[in-house]
Every structure is written in C-alpha cells, then in structure tokens.
C-alpha positions in Angstrom: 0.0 0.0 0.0 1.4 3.6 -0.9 -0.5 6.0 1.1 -0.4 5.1 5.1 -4.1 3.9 6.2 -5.5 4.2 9.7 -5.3 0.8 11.7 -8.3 -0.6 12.1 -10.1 -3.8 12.4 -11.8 -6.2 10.5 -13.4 -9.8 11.3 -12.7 -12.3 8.8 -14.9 -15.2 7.8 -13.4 -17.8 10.3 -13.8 -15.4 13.2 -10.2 -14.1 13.8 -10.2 -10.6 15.0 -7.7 -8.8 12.3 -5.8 -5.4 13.3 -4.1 -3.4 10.5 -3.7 -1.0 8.0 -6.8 -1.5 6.1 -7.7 -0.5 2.3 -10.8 -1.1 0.4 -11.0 -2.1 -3.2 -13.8 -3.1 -5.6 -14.0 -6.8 -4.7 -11.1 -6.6 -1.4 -9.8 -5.7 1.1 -6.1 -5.3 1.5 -4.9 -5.2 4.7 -0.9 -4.2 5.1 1.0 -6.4 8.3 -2.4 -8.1 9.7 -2.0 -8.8 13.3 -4.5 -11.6 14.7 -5.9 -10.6 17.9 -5.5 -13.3 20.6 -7.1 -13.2 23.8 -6.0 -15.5 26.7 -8.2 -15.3 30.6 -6.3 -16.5 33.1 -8.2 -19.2 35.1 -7.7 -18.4 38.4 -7.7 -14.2 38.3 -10.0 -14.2 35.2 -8.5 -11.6 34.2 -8.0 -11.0 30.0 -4.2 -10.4 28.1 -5.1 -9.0 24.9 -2.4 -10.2 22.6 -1.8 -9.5 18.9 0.1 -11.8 16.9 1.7 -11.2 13.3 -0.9 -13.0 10.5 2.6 -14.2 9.0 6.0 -14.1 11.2 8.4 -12.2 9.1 11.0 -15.2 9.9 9.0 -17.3 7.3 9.7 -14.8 4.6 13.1 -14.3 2.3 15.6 -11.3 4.1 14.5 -8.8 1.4 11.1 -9.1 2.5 11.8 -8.7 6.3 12.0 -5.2 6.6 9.4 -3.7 4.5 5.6 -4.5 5.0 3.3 -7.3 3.4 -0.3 -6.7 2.2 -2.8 -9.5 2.7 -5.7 -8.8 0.0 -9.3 -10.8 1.7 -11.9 -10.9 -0.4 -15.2 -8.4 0.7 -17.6 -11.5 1.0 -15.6 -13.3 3.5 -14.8 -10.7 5.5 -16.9 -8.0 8.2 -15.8 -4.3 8.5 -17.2 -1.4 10.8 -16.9 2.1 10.1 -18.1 3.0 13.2 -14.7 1.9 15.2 -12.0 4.2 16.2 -9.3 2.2 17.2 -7.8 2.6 20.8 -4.1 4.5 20.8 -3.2 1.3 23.1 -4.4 -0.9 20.6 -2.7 1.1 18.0 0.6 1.5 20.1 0.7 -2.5 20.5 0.2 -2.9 16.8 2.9 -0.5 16.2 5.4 -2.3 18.5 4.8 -6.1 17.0 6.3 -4.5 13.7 9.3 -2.6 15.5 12.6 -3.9 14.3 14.7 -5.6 17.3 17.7 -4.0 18.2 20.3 -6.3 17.7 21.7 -7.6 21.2 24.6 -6.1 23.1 28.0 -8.0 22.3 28.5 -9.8 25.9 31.5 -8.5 27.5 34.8 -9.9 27.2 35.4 -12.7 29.8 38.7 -12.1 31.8 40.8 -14.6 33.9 39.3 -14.6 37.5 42.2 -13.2 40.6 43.6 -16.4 41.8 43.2 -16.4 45.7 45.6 -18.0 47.6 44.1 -20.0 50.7 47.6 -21.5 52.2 50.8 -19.8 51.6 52.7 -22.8 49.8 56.5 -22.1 50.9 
C-alpha cells in the first residue's frame, strides 16, 4: 500500500479478529501487516491479556522481504468491517510495537581470567 491507512479492524470469515492497516478495493480488502488478535483469561484471576500476533512471522519470509511490510488482499464477502470503530491508541501502540525492528543484542562483555586467591601460603 502507498499511502499510510488508519489501523483498524476487521473480522474475517473464520472469526479471527484482524488489526491493521486496512484499504478497500472493488472486490477486497487489502490489509498491510495483519495482526490476529489473541485473547488469553487466566483461570484463576479471570483476568483477560489481549495479545496481537503477526498474520505471517516475518521469519518465514526471504531477508529482502523482512523489513518492509506485506499486504494481505481478503476478499469483501468473506470478511466484516465497521466504520463505526475508532481504534484505541493502546491498541494502535501494540500494533505498532509487533512490527518494531529488534535491536540487535549487546555483544556480551569480554570474559577475563578470574584473581587467583591464595588460601595456604605454599612455601
């Protein structure tokens, strides 16, 4: 997609929950880095984690595609869409992060010969 799109969110026809970048066509909807939305209660708080997981990892895909996005293109009759949603800036902040590049991790520091203690003085 060329021009950035709002996220927002669409239902598709098995019932995932689908955040992204959404575009209507004619006879689609392209949506550009789909996240599913997975929701996990805990048993014994009942409390709800909202999770959103990529619709493809990018570590399935070749190295040139890594870094740039991927549109998914879902037919109109398959899928539902609301107008009426605005997006929370929570939401839109976890969407944001899943799709962050990860800094590459700090070289470990350089291992040096521990200080020999004596315990008896060897004469």
């Amino acid at each position: 997609m060329s021009e950035k799109t709002e996220i927002s969110i669409l239902v598709d026809n098995v019932g995932r929950t689908i955040v992204g970048r959404i575009k209507q066509n004619k006879d689609s909807i392209e949506v550009e880095n789909p996240t599913v939305v997975n929701i996990e209660v805990k048993q014994d708080t009942g409390q709800i984690a909202v999770q959103l997981i990529p619709f493809v990892f990018k570590e399935f895909l070749i190295a040139e595609q890594r870094e740039g996005s991927v549109t998914w293109k879902f037919p109109k009759n398959l899928v539902v869409v609301s107008d009426d949603i605005k997006v929370d800036d929570q939401l839109k902040q976890q969407y944001e992060n899943v799709f962050k590049p990860t800094p590459a991790p700090a070289p470990a520091p350089a291992q040096t010969e521990p200080e020999v203690v004596k315990l008896f003085d060897d004469e």
